[in-house]
C-alpha positions in Angstrom: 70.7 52.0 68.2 74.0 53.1 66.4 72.3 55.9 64.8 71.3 56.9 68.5 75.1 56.6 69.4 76.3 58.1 66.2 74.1 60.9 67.1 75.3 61.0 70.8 79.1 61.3 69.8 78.0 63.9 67.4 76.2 66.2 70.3 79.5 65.5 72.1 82.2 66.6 69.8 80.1 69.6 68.8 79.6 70.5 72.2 83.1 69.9 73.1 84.7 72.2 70.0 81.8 74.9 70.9 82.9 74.9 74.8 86.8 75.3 73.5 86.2 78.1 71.2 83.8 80.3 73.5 86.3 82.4 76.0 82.8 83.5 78.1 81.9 79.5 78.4 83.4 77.3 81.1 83.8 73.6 80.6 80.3 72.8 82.5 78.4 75.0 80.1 78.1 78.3 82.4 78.7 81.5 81.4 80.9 83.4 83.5 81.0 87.3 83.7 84.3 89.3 83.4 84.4 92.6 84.8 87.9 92.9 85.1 91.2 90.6 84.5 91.8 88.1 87.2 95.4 89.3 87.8 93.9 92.5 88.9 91.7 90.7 91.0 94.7 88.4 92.8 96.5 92.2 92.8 93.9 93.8 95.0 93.7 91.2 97.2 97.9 91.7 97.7 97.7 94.5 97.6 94.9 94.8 100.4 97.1 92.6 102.5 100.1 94.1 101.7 98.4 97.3 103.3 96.9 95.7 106.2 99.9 94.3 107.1 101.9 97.7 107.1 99.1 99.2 108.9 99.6 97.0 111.8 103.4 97.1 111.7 103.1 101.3 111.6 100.6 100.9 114.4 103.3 98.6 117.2 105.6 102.1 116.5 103.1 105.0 116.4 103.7 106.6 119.4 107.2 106.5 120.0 107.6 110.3 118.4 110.4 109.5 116.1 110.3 111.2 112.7 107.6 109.6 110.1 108.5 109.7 106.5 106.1 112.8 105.9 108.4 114.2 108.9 111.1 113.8 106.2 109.3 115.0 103.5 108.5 118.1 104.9 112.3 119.0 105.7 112.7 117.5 102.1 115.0 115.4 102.7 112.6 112.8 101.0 111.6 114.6 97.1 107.6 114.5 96.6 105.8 116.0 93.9 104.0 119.4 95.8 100.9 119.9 94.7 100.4 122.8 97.3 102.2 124.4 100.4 101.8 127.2 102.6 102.9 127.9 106.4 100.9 125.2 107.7 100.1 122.2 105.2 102.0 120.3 102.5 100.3 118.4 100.4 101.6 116.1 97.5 101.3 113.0 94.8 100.9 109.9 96.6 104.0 107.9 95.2 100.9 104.5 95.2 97.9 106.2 93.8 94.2 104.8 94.1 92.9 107.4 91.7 93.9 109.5 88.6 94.1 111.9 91.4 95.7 110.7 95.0 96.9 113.8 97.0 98.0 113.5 100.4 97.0 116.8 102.9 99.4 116.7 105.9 99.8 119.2 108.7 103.3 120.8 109.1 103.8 120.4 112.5 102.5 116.6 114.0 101.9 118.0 117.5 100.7 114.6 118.9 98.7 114.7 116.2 99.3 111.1 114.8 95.8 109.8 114.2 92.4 111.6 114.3 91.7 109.4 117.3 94.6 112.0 119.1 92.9 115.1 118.3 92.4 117.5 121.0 90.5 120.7 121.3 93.9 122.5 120.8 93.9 120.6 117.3 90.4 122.2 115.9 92.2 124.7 113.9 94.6 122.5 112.4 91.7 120.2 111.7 89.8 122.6 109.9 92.7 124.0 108.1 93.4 120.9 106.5 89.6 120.1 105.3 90.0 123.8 103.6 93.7 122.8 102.1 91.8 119.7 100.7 89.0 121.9 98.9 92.2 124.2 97.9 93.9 120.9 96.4 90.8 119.3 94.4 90.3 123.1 92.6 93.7 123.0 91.5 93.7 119.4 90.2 90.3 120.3 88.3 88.1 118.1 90.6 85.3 120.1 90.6 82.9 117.6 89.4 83.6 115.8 93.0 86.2 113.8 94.8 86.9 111.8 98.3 88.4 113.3 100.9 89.5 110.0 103.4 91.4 110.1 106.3 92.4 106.2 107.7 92.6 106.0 111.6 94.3 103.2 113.5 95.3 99.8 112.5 91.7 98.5 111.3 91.6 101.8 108.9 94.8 100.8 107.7 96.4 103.3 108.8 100.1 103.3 107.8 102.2 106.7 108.5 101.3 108.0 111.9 101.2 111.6 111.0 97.7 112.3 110.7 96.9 113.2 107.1 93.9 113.7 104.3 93.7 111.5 100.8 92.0 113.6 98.1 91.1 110.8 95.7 89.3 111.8 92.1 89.9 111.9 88.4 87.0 109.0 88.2 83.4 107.7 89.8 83.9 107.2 93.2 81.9 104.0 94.3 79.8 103.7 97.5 80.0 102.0 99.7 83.5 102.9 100.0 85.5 99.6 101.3 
């Protein structure tokens, strides 16, 4: 019988010193799979809010025609790193990146244009215009293995600047489904 407990206490301080030097094993014995740090993990999630939360504050003000901040970045009186310009789009760096590559495509003139979900026949040119300043964009940032080209609408797409405008995301494997 003490040979059995002997034995027993053994298994258990074995056990115990094998569970505290194994980094992949939890205290139960499971093994638990790390694809990524946990900070980034509690990050995302802040971050996620963080951006849903601006998206409805950006949406109780969309419409009141007051200047956005691409507004001011197009008179530049807000610097941005230009990527490309011409007469009718400005794109540039995102200044919070989700990419290697984050450009933002935005029309020169809003013209009511504050979401996709505002676009009007007289818009289709405009529309199109920026789909070809987006293919203009991911040549010049060497993209031609493939990118994203996303545009968020309303408060549900987190939307946050109500100035209608393209993200050209790449530099890395774009996942699917998207989010």
């Amino acid at each position: 019988m003490a040979a059995m407990a002997a034995a027993a206490k053994l298994t258990a301080a074995a056990s115990s010193l094998l569970l505290r030097r194994s980094p992949l094993l939890r205290p139960h014995g499971l093994r638990v799979p790390r694809r990524f740090a946990p900070q980034r993990f509690v990050r995302h999630i802040a971050s996620s809010t963080n951006e849903e939360a601006a998206a409805k504050a950006a949406a109780a003000t969309a419409d009141t025609g007051g200047p956005t901040i691409f507004d001011k970045i197009i008179a530049k009186e807000i610097p941005s790193d230009v990527v490309y310009e011409d007469e009718k789009v400005l794109a540039f760096r995102d200044i919070n990146p989700q990419a290697p590559v984050h450009v933002l495509v935005i029309p020169k003139i809003r013209d009511g244009l504050t979401g996709l979900d505002k676009a009007e026949p007289r818009h289709v040119e405009i529309l199109g215009y920026l789909l070809y300043a987006a293919k203009i964009v991911a040549e010049k940032e060497g993209l031609a293995e493939g990118y994203r080209v996303v545009i968020n609408n309303g408060p549900k797409g987190c939307q946050s600047v109500y100035h209608l405008h393209l993200h050209v995301l790449g530099g890395r494997q774009m996942k699917w489904p998207a989010g």
